[in-house]
C-alpha positions in Angstrom: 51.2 125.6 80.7 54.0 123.4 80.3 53.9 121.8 83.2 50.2 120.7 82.8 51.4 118.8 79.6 54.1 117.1 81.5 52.4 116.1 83.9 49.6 113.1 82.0 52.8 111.8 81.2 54.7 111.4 84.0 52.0 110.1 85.1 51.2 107.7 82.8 55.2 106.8 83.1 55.1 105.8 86.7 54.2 102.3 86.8 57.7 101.7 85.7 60.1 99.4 87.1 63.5 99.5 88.4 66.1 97.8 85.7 67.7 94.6 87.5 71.3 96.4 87.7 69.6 98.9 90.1 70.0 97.4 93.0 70.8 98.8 96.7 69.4 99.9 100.0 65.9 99.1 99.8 65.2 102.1 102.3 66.5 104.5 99.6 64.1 102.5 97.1 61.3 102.9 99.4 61.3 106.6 100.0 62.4 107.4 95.8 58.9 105.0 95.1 56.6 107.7 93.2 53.7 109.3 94.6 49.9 110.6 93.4 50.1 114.3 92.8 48.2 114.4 95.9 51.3 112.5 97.5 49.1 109.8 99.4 50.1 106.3 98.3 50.3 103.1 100.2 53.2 100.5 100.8 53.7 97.1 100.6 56.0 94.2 100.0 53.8 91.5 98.2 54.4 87.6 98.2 56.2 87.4 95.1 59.2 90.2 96.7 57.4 92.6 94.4 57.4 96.0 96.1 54.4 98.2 95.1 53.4 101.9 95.9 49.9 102.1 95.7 47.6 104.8 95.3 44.7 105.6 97.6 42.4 104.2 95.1 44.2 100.9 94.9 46.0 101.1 91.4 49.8 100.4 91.2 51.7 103.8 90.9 54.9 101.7 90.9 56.7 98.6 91.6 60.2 97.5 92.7 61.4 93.9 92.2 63.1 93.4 95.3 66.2 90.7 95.5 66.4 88.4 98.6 69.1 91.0 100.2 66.4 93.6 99.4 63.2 91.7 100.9 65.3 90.8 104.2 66.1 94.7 104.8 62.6 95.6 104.1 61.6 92.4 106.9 64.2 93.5 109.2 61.9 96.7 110.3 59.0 94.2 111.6 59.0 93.2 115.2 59.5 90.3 116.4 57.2 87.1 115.8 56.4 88.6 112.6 59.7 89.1 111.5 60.4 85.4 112.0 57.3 84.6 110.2 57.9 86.7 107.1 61.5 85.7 107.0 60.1 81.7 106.4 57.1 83.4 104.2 60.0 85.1 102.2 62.5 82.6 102.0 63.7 81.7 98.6 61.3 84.9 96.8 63.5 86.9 94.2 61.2 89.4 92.8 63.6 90.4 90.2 62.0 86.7 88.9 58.7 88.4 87.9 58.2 89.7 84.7 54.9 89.9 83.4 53.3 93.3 83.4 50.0 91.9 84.5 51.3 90.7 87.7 53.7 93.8 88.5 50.9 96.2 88.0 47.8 94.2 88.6 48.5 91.4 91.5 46.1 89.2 92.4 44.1 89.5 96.2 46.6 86.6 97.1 49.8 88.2 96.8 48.9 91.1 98.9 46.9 88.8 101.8 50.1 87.5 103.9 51.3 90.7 104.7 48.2 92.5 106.2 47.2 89.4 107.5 50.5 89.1 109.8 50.2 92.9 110.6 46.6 92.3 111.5 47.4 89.4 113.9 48.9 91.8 116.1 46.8 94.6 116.1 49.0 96.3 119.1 51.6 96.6 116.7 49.7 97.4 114.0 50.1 101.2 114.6 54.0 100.7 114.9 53.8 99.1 111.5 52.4 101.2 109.7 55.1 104.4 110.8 58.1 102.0 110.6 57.5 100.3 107.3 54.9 102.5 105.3 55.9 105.8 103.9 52.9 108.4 103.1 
């Protein structure tokens, strides 16, 4: 019984974000990123060096602003061109520079776009991707 009244509220708690002093391996951040109950969850690094898990039906279960030693780690797994591409797309982005709550948890289409479109462009890859940089 207890457990079932824990759990709304962990729930409802894990949108939250990591506090600017936590900073480190963004592989450790990655795989500590929450999950649905059902564990599925999608994901992705967006524009703005926001990392966001995401649930199979698209909401935000959590977010990680990532600083610019963070975002190059996470790059660092793509292959080559897109790495080179996402290092220029990338350049400059310090996530730990977005604050707003709408934007953490509720990006807009655009944010999200650059990403997939890169990993789309090579659809050999694609597969590769999606085991080297997601985590289900």
């Amino acid at each position: 019984m207890r457990f079932q009244a824990i759990l709304p509220f962990a729930i409802l708690l894990s949108a939250s974000p990591v506090t600017s002093s936590e900073t480190g391996d963004v592989w450790d951040l990655v795989s500590n990123l929450p999950r649905e109950p059902s564990g599925e969850r999608f994901i992705h690094l967006g524009d703005d060096g926001v990392l966001r898990s995401f649930s199979g039906s698209g909401d935000v279960i959590a977010y990680r602003q990532l600083d610019p030693e963070q975002i190059n780690q996470y790059i660092s797994r793509f292959p080559s061109p897109d790495k080179e591409h996402l290092l220029e797309v990338y350049k400059g982005v310090d996530g730990r520079s977005v604050t707003e709550i709408t934007q953490l948890a509720h990006p807009n289409l655009e944010l999200l776009l650059p990403e997939a479109e890169v990993s789309a462009s090579n659809s050999s890859n694609l597969h590769h991707l999606s085991e080297s940089t997601c985590y289900n």
